[in-house]
C-alpha positions in Angstrom: 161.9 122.1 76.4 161.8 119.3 74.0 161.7 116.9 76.7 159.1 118.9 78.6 157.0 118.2 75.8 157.9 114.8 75.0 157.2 113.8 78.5 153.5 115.7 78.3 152.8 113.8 74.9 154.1 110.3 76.6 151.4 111.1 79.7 148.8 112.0 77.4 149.5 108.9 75.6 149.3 107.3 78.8 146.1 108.7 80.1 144.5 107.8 76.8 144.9 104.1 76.1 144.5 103.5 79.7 141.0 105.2 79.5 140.5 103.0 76.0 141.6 99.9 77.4 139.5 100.8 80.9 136.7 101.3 78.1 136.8 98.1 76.5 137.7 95.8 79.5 134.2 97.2 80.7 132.8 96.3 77.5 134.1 93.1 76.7 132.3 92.7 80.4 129.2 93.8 79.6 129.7 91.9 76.3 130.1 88.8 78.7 126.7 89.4 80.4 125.4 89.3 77.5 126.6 86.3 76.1 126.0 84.4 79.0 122.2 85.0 79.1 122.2 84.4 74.9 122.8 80.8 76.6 120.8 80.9 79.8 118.0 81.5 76.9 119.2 79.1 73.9 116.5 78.5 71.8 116.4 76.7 68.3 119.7 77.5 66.4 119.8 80.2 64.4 117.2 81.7 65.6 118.9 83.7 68.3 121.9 86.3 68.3 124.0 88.7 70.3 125.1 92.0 69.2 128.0 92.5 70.7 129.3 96.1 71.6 132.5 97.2 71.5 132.7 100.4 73.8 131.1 102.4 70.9 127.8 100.2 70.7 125.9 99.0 73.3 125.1 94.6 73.4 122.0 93.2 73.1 120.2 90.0 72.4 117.2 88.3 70.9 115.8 84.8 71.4 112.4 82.7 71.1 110.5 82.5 74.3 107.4 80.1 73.6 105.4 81.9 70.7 106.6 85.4 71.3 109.9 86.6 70.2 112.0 88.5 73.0 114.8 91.5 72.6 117.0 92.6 75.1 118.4 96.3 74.7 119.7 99.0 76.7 118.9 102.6 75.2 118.7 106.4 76.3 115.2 107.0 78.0 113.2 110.4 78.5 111.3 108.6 81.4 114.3 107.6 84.0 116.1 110.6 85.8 118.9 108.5 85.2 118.6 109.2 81.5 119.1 105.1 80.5 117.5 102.1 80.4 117.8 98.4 80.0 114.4 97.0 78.5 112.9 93.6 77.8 110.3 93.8 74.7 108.4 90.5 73.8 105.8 90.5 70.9 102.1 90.6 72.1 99.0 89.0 69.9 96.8 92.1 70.4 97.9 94.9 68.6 95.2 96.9 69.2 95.3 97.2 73.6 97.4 99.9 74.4 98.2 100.7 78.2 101.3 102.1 80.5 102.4 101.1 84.2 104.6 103.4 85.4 106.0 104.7 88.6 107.0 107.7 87.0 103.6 110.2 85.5 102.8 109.4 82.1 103.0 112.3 79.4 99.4 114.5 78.9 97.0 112.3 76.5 94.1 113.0 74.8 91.0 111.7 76.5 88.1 110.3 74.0 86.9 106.9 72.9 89.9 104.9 71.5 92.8 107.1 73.0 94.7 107.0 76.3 92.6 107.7 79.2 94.2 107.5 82.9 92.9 104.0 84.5 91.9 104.4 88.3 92.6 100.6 90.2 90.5 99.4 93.1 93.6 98.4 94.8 94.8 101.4 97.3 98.2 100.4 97.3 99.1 99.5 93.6 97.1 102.8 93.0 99.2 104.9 95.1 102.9 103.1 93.4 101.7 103.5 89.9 100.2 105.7 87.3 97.9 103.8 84.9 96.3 104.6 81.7 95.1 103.0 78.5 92.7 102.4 75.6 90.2 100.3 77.2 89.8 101.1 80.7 87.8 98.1 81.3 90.2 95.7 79.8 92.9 97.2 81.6 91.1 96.8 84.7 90.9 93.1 83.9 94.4 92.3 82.9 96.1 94.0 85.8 95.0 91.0 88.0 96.3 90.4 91.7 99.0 87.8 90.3 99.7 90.6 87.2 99.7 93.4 90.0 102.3 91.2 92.5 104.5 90.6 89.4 104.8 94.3 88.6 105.6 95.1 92.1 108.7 92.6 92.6 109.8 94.4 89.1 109.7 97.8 90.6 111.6 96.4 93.8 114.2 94.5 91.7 117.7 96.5 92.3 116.2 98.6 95.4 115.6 101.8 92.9 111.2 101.3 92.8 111.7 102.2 89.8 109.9 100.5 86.4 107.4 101.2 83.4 105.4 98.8 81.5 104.1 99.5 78.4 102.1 97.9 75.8 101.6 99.3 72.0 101.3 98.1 68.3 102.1 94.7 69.3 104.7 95.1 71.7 104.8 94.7 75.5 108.1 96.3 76.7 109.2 96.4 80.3 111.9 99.1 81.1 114.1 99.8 84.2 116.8 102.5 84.9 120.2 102.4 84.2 122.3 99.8 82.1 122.1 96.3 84.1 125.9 95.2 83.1 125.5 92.7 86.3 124.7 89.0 85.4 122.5 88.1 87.9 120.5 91.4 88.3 120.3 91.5 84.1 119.0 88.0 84.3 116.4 88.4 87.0 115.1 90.8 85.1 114.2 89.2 82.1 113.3 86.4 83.9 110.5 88.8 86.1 109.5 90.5 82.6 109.1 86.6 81.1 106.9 85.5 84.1 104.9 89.0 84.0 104.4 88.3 79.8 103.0 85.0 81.3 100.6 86.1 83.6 98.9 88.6 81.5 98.7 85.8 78.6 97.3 83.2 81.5 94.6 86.0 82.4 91.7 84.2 79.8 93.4 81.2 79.6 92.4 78.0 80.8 93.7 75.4 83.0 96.8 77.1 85.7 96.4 80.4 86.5 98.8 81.4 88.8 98.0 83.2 92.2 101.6 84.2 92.5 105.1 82.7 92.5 104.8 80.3 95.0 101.0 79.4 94.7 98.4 77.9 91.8 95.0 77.2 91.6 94.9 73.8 89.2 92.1 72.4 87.1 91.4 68.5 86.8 93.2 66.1 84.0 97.3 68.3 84.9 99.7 65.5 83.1 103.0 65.3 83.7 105.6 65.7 80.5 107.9 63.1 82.2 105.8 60.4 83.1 102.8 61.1 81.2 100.7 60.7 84.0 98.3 63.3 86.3 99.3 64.4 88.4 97.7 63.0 91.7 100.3 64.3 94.5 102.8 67.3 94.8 103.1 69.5 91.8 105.7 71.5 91.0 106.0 74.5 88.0 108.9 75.6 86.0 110.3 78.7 87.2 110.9 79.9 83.7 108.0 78.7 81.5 105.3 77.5 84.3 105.2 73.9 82.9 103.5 71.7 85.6 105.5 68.3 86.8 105.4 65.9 89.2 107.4 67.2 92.3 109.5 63.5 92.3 110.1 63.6 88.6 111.4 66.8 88.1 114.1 65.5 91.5 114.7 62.3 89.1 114.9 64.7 85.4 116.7 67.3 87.6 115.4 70.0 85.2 112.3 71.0 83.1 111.2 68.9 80.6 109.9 70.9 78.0 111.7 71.1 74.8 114.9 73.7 74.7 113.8 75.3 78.4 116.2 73.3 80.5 115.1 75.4 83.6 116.8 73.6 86.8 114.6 75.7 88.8 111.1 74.9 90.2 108.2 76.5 91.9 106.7 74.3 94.6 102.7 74.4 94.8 101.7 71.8 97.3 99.1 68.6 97.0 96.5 69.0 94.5 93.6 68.9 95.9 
């Protein structure tokens, strides 16, 4: 009897630090993920951490992307089916705009002047993939360009579940998408996409590039180069990451982006400018 009982407690022994150890091997992996885009997004030191998790907590990280501030966190969500989400949140100059993109139906708002009203777009097909609503209808209307509207649409397709919400309030624009991303490459893709879509909407009243979508531009006069301090007169070529225009022959020579602490190796091609 003694041994039948010994031999139970050595199995449930067993079974349990092989289900710890299964536990933090997947951690310490996510934990990697993590730690690996802390350095795909270095910034000035100090400024950025990971939180590492531990099986018990979940990893995230913070850096400095331009003039916003960026976290990555993975949470419980009411709004996925899957009951999770990984989400990118960047800080937003416009506290008071408050809208939601989402492929899921928003919650019942209040309609009157200065709360959440539903949003109706001109284009059919976004229209039909989305529900849209905000403070400012009109405004709304205006940010969700066609390059704003593409960049949303390779977000929902990202990782093949169509699924993805967008929301801006109090200063926040947070992009969400179901599940835990634990894979490096999918998890960085996606803050990558959330990055370029935080650009797009910022580039909507700005001056100078705005851009079309990934692979084309529409350029104003007087477009200088950071290498050679020139304009650019020929090819042009953008930073995938931060949209920084270059000459397409010295970005081959730098072999990387050449504004300060992006170190992109990637690069959009435009074409002549004309």
């Amino acid at each position: 009897m003694e041994v039948l009982v010994f031999a139970l407690f050595a199995a449930l022994a067993a079974f349990f630090a092989s289900f710890v150890f299964a536990a933090v091997r997947r951690a310490s992996q996510w934990n990697r993920t993590y730690e690996q885009l802390g350095k795909r997004y270095a910034g000035k030191p100090g400024q950025n951490g990971v939180i590492y998790g531990f099986g018990l907590t979940k990893p995230s990280l913070t850096f400095d992307y331009g003039r916003t501030y960026c976290a990555v966190r993975n949470r419980k969500s009411h709004r996925f089916p899957s009951g999770y989400q990984t989400e990118v949140s960047m800080i937003w100059p416009n506290r008071k705009l408050r809208f939601e993109v989402s492929t899921s139906p928003l919650k019942a708002r209040q309609w009157g002047p200065g709360t959440m009203q539903q949003v109706q777009i001109e284009e059919p097909q976004f229209q039909s993939n989305y529900h849209v609503s905000g403070n400012d209808p009109t405004l709304v209307k205006r940010l969700l360009t066609g390059s704003v509207q593409w960049q949303i649409e390779q977000l929902r397709r990202h990782m093949g579940n169509n699924e993805v919400q967008i929301s801006l309030g109090r200063g926040n624009l947070v992009v969400s998408k179901p599940g835990y991303i634990k894979d490096f490459v999918s998890l960085e893709d996606f803050v990558r996409f959330s990055l370029e879509l935080f650009d797009q909407l910022m580039l909507v009243d700005a001056e100078g590039i705005e851009f079309v979508n990934s692979h084309q531009a529409s350029v104003v006069d007087d477009v200088k180069c950071p290498i050679c301090s020139e304009e650019i007169l020929q090819n042009l070529v953008v930073c995938a990451r931060c949209k920084t225009p270059h000459c397409q022959d010295c970005w081959q020579y730098n072999g990387q982006c050449a504004t300060f602490a992006c170190s992109e190796t990637r690069c959009l091609y435009v074409g002549p400018v004309s």
